[in-house]
C-alpha positions as CSV (number, residue, x, y, z in Angstrom):
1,X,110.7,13.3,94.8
2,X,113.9,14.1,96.5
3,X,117.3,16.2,95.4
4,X,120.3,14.0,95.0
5,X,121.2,15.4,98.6
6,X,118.3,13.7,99.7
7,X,118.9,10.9,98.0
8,X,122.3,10.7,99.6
9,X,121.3,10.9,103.1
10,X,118.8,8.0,102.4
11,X,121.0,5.4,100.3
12,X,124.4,6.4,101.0
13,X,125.8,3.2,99.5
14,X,123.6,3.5,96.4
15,X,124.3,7.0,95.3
16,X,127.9,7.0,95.9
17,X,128.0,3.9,93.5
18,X,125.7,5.7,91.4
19,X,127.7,9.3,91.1
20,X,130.5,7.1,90.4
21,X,129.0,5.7,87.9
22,X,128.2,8.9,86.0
23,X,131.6,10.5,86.7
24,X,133.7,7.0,85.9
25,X,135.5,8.4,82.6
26,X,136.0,12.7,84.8
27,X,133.2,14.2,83.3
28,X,129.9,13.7,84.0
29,X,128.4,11.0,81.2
30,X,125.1,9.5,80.7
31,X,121.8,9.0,78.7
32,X,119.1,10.4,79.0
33,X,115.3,9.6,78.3
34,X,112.5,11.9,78.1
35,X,108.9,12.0,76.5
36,X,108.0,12.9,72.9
37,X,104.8,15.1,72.6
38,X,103.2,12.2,71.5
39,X,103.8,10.1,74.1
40,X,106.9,8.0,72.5
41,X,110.2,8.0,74.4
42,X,113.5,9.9,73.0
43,X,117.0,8.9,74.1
44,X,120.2,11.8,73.9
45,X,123.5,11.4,75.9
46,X,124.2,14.2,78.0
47,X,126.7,15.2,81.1
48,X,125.3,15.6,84.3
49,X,126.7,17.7,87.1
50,X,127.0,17.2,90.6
51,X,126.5,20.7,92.7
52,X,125.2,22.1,95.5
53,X,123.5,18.5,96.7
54,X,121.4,18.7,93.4
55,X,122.0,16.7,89.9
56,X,122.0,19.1,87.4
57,X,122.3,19.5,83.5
58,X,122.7,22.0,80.8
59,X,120.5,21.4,77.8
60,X,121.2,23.3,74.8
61,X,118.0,24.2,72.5
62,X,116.9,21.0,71.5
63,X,113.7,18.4,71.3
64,X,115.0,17.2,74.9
65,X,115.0,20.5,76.1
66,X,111.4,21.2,74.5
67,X,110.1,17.9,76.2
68,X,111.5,18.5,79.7
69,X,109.9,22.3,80.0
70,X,107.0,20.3,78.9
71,X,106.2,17.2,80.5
72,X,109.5,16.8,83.3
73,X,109.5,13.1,83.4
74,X,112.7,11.5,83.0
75,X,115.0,8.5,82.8
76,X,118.7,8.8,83.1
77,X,121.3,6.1,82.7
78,X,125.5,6.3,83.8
79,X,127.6,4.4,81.0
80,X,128.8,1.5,81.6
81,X,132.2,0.7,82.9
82,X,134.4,-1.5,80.5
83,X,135.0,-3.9,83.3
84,X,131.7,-4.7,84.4
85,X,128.5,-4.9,83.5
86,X,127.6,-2.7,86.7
87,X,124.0,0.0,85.8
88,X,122.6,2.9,87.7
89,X,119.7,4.4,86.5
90,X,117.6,7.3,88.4
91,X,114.1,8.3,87.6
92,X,112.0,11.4,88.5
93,X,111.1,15.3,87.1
94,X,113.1,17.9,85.8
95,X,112.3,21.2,86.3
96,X,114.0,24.7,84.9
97,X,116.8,26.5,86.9
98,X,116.2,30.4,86.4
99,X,119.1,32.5,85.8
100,X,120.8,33.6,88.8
101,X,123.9,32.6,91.2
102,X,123.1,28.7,91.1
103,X,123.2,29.2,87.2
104,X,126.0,31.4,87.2
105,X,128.4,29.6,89.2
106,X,127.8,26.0,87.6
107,X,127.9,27.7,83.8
108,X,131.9,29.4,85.4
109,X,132.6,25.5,85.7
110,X,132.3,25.0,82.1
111,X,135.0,28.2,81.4
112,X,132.4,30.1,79.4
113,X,131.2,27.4,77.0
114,X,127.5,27.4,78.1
115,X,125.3,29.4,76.1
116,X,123.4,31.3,77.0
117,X,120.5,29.7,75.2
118,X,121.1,26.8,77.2
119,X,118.7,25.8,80.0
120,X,119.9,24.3,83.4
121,X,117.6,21.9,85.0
122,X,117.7,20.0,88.3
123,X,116.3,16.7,88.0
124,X,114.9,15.3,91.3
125,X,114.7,11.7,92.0
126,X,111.7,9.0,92.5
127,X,113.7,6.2,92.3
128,X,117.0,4.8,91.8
129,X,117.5,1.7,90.3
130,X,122.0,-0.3,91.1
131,X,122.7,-3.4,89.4
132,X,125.9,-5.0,90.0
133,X,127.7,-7.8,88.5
134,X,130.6,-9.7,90.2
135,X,132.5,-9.9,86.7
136,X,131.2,-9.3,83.3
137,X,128.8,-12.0,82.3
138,X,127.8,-12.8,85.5
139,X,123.8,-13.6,85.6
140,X,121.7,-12.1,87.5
141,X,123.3,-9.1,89.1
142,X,122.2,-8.0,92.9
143,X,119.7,-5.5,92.4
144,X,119.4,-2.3,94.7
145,X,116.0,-0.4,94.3
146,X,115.3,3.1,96.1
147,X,112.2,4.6,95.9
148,X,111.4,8.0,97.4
149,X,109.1,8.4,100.3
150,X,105.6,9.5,99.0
């Protein structure tokens, strides 16, 4: 696995497409998928943020919460733009942020509408999946895969 600064360094191209993707419309926007207790898959929107060369979110008490202290697998996909059919998907484990300075400072972004219930989580990337489209419509897109070293 490796943070999104990682991830940066290795597929410059790729993430800056990518983070653009998720931060297209100012805030961060996305879906994102993580694993039932019984194995099924559950799909929530959510609004990642970019900090201190991780990808982080806050995730307010809630099944998605309960399934990444569980079982950190994720999926999480940028909206589309209205444009283009362009896709950037990333791939990997979540795991808790304790309270501290990191928390602190990221929750101060958000002017004091975190609470306090809510967990931050970093979510660290396996893979990293661009597809772009030259205009809406356009079959099959050019297809960018990273994968993390092992």
């Amino acid at each position: 696995m490796a943070r999104w600064t990682e991830f940066e360094r290795a597929s410059p191209d790729v993430a800056a497409a990518g983070r653009q993707l998720f931060t297209q419309y100012g805030v961060g926007l996305g879906f994102l998928a993580t694993i039932r207790p019984d194995g099924g898959p559950r799909l929530h929107p959510m609004c990642p943020v970019f900090a201190e060369g991780g990808l982080y979110a806050f995730i307010v008490p809630s099944p998605k919460q309960r399934d990444l202290a569980r079982d950190g697998r994720y999926a999480m996909h940028a909206f589309a733009p209205e444009d283009a059919d362009d896709e950037f998907c990333v791939m990997g484990r979540a795991h808790d942020v304790q309270a501290g300075s990191l928390r602190d400072g990221l929750a101060a972004g958000y002017h004091g509408v975190i609470p306090d219930s809510s967990a931050l989580f970093e979510f660290d990337i396996g893979r990293a999946l661009l597809s772009r489209y030259r205009h809406r419509g356009d079959w099959p897109p050019a297809y960018t895969v990273w994968k993390a070293a092992r």
